[in-house]
DODOSE-73587 format. One record per residue: residue in three letters; x, y, z of N, C-alpha, C in turn. Coordinates in steps of 0.001 Angstrom, whole numbers, plus 500000, padded with zeros to 6 digits. Layout:
ALAXYZXYZXYZ;...
***
This chain:
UNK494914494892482834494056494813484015494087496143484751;UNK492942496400484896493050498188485688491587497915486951;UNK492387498416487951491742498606489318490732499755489054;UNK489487499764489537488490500983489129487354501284490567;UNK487677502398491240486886502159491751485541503377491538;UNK484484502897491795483371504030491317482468504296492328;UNK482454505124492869481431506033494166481454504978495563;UNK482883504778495760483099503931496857482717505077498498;UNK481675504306498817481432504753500331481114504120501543;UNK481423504475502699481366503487503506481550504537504721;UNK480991503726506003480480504471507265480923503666508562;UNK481300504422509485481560503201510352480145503825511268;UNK479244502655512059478555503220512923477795504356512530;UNK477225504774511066476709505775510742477528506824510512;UNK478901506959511029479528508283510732479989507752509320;UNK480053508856508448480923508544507012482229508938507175;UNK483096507662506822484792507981506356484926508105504926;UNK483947507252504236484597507636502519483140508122501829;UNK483091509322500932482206509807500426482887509585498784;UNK482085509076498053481861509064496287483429509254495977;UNK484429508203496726485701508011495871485710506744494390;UNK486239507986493627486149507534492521487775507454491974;UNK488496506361490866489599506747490221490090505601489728;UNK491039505515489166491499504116488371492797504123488504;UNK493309502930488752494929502663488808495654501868487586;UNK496655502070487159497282500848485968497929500201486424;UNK498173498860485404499746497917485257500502498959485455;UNK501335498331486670503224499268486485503075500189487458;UNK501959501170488329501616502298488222502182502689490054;UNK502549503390490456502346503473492157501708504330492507;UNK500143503937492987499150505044493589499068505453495078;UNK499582506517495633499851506852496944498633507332497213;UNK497900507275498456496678507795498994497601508760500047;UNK497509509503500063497358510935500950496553511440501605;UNK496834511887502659495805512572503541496180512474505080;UNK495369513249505792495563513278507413495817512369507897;UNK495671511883509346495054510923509963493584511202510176;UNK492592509873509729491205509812510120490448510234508639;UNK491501510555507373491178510647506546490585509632505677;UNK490262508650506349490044507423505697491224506588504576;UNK492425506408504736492964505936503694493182504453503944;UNK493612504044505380493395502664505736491958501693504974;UNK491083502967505302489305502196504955489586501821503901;UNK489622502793502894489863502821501628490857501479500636;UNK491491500988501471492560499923501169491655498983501378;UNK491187498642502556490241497657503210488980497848501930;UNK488608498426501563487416498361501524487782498041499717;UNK489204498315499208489508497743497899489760496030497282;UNK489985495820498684490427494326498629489347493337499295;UNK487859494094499719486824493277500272487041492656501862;UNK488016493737502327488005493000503761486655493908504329;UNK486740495182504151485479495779504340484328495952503084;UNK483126495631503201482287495956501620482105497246501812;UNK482095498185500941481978499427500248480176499573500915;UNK479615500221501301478317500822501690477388501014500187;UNK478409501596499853477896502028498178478838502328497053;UNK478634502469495876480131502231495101480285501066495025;UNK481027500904493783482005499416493904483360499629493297;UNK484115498378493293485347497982493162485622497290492243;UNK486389497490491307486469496743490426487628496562489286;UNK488413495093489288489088494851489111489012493904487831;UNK489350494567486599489525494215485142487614494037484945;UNK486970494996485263485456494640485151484827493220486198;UNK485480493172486882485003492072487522485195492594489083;UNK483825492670489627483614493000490667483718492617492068;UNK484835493341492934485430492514493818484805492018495012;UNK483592492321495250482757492030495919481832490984495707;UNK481900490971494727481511489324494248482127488065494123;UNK483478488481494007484645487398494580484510486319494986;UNK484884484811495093484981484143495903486254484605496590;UNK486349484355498473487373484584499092488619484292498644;UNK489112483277497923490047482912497063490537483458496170;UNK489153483748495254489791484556494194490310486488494808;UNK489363486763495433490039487300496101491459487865496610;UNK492021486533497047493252486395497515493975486071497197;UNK493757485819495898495035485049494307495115487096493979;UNK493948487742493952494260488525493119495116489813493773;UNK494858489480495450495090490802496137496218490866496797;UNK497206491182496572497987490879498292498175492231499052;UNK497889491947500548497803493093501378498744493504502219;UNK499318494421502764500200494905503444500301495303504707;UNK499495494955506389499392495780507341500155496547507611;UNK499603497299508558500349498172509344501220497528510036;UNK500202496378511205501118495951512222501572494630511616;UNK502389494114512408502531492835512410502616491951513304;UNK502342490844513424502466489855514599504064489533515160;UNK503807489159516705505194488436517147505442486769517274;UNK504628486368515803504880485169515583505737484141515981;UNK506165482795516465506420482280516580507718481619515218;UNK506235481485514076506951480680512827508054481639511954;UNK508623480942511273509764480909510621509565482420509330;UNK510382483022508639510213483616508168510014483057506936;UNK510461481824506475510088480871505243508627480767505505;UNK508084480233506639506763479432506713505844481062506750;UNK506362482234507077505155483271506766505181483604505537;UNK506662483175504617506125483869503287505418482882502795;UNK505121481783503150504511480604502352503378480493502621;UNK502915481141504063501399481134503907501220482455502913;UNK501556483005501994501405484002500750500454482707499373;UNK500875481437500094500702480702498808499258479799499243;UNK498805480455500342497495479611501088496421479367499818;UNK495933480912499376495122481035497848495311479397496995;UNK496424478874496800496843478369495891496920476870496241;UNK497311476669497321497397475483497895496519474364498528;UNK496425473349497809495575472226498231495460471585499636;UNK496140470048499820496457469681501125497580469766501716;UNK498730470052500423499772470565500998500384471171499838;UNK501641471844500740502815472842499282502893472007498467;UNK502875472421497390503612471560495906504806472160495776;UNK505623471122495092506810471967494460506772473284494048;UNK506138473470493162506180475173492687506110476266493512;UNK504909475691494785505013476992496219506134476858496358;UNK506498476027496755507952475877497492509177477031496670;UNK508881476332495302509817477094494023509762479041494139;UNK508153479014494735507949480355494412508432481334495866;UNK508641480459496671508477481249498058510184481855498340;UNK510694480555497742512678480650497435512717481586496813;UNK512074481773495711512091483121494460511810484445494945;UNK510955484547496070510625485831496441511317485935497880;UNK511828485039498927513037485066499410514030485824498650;UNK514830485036497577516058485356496995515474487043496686;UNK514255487658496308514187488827495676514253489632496900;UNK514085489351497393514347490386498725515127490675499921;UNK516206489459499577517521489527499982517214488715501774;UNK515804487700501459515741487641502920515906485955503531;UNK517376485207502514517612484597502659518569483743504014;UNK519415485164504557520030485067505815518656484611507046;UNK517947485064506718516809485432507447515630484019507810;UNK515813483262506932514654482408506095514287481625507638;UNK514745481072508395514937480106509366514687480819511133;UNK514703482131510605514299483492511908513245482987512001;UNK512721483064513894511473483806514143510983484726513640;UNK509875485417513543509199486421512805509931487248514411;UNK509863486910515758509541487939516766511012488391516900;UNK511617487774516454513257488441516627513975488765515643;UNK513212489596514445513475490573513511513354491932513732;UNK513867492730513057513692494348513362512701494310512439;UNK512291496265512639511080496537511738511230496826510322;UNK512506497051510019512679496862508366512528495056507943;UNK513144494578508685513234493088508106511720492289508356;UNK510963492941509228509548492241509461508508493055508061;UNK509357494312507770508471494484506717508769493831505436;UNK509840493668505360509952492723504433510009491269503717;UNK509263490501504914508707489505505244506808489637505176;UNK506169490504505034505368490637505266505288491267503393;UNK505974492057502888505701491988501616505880490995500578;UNK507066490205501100507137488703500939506393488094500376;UNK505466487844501825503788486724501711503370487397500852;UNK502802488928500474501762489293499566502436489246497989;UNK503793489352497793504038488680496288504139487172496103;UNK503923486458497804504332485007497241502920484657496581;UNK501900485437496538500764485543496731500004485339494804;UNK500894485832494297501360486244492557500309487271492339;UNK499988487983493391498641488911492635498895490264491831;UNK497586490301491781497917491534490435497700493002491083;UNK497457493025492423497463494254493051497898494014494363;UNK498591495246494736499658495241496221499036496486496617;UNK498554496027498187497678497543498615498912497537499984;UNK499532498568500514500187498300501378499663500185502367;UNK499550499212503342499150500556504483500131500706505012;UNK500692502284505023501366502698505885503193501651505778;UNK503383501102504832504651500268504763506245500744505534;UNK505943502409505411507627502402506155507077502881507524;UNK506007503129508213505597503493509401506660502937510597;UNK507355503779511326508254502969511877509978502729511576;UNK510340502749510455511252502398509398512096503983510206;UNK513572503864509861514723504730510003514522504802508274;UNK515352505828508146515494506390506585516226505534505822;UNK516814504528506191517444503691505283516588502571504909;UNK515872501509506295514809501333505654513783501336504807;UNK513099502806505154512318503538504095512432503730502548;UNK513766503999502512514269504285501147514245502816500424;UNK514601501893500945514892500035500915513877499923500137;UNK512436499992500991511249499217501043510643500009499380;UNK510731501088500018509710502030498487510933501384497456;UNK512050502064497222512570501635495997512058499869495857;UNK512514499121496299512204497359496070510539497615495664;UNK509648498054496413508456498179495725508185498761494572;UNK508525500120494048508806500476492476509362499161492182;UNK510570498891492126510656497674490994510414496531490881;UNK509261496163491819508832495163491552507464495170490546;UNK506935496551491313506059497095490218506382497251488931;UNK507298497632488460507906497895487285507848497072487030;UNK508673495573487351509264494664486322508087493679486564;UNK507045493411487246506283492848486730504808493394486732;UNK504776494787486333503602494901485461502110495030486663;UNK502860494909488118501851495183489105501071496579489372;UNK499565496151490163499191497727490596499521497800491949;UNK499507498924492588499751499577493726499730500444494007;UNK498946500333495359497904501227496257499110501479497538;UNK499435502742497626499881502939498969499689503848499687;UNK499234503808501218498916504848501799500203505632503047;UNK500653506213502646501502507064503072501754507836504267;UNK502726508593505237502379509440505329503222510548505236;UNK504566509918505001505679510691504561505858510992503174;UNK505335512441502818505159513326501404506320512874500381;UNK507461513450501678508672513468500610508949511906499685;UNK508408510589500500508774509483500372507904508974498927;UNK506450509640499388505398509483498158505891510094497046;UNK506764511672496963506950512173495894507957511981494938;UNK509263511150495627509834510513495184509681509226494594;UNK508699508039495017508241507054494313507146506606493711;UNK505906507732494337504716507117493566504583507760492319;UNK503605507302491575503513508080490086501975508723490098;UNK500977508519490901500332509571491279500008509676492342;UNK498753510579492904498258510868494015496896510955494386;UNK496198509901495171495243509954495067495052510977497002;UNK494298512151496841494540513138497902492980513015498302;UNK492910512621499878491652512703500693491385513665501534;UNK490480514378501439490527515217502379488561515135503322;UNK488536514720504491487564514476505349486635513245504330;UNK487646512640504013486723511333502951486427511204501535;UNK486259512386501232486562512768500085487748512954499298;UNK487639513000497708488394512506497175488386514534496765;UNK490047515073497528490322516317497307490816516573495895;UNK491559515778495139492278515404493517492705514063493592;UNK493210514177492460494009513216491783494789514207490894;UNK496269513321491057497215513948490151498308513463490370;UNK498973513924488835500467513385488405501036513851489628;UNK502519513055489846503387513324490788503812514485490487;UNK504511514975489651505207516042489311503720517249488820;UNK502346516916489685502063518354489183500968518399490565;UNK501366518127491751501183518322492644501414520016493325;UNK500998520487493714501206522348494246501101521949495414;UNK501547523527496002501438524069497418499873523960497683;UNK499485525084497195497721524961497450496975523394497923;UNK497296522563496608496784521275497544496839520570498533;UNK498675520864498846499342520058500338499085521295501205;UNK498681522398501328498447523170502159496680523034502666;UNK495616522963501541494522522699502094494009521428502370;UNK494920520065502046494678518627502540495152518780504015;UNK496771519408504156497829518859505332497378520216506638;UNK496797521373506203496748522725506821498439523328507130;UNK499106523449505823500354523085506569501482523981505166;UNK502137525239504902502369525369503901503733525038503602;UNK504154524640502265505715524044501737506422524631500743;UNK507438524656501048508477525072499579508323523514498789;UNK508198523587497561508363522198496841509426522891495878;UNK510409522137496080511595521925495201512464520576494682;UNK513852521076494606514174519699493826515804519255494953;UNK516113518568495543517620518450495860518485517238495165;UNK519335516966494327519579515743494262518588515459492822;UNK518152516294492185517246515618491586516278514612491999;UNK516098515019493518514560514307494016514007515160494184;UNK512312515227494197511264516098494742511623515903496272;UNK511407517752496849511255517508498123509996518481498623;UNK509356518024499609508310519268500509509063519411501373;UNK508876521024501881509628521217503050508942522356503701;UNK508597521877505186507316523076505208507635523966505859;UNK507548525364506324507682526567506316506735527247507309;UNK506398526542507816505569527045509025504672525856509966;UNK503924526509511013503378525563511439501700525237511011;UNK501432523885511553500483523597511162499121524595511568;UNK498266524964510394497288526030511143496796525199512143;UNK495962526423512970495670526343514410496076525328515503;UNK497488525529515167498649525179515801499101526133517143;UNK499404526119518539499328526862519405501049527240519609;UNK501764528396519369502879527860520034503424527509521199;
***
């Protein structure tokens, strides 16, 4: 199954945020969207999973066009990631279980039930299960919130902005658990970023926007200065510490005042 999208565009109010993005994602794969703020990468998520329709272009998932969807199918196939999150009331069991809404008749069946424990236990957010959503921190609300979108069983995880917020231990938490979930079951994923170093360490490519447009695409490891300098206005040493990729930038951002 491969995510495809072809001359995806879209406008808010007549202004254009996405011009003729084009590219394809795989099973297994982690696709980081890059770019400014206002670069359109939020749209771009939205507009993959049919919360927004594409202006022009389409979307398309194993040849089957996501805009033609029923809302359901839809939502068996997609699971999504906000930015924000609510200060819910319900339980951290009962938000990963609305993950299983797609699926569910007049009420849970055994197997939701089976599946919601399963992706609990995978994410270690069993202490947790019986919490308010509003009296969690922001690592543990994000991980309640990725929760619902695997309780979800879909075949693509679009997550905006996931460690936004997050201390570095967090951060490191969330991306690694997302690689391997990707890994071990064969998922796609869309993530929009905005911490370089975090993308270059876990995604496996790069999809790079620059004013809506689609600036490249490229392998992780063949990313340059030149590109993060004319996407970010911003120039970097790229090296290695630890055997991780790191950017590390070296000046200030052009027309930057001191």
């Amino acid at each position: 199954m491969i995510l495809s999208l072809g001359g995806v565009e879209f406008a808010y109010n007549g202004r254009p945020v996405l011009k003729d993005v084009t590219c394809e994602v795989q099973p297994g794969e982690i696709l980081a969207i890059l770019g400014v703020n206002g670069a359109g990468k939020s749209t771009l998520l939205k507009c993959m999973n049919g919360i927004l329709k594409a202006h022009r272009g389409c979307v398309l998932l194993d040849n089957q066009d996501v805009a033609l969807m029923e809302r359901n199918q839809r939502a068996r196939n997609f699971g999504y990631v906000p930015q924000h999150r609510g200060e819910e009331e319900m339980t951290v069991f009962d938000a990963v279980l609305l993950g299983r809404k797609p699926w569910i008749g007049w009420s849970a069946a055994h197997k939701d039930l089976e599946i919601v424990d399963k992706v609990i236990h995978l994410l270690a957010l069993e202490p947790l299960a019986l919490r308010p959503l509003r009296t969690l921190s922001g690592g543990e609300a994000q991980k309640v919130l990725i929760a619902r979108a695997l309780a979800q069983e879909p075949e693509v995880l679009l997550l905006d902005e996931p460690t936004n917020s997050l201390d570095v231990r967090n951060q490191v938490e969330i991306m690694a658990l997302l690689k391997r979930v990707v890994r071990e079951h064969r998922l796609i994923a869309v993530v929009s970023i905005h911490d370089l170093n975090l993308a270059l360490r876990f995604a496996d490519r790069f999809l790079m926007l620059k004013d809506g447009s689609v600036y490249a695409i490229t392998e992780a490891g063949s990313i340059s200065r030149e590109m993060i300098r004319d996407v970010y206005g911003i120039d970097v040493l790229l090296g290695s510490i630890g055997g991780w990729p790191v950017a590390v930038p070296i000046n200030e951002p052009s027309g930057s005042q001191p």
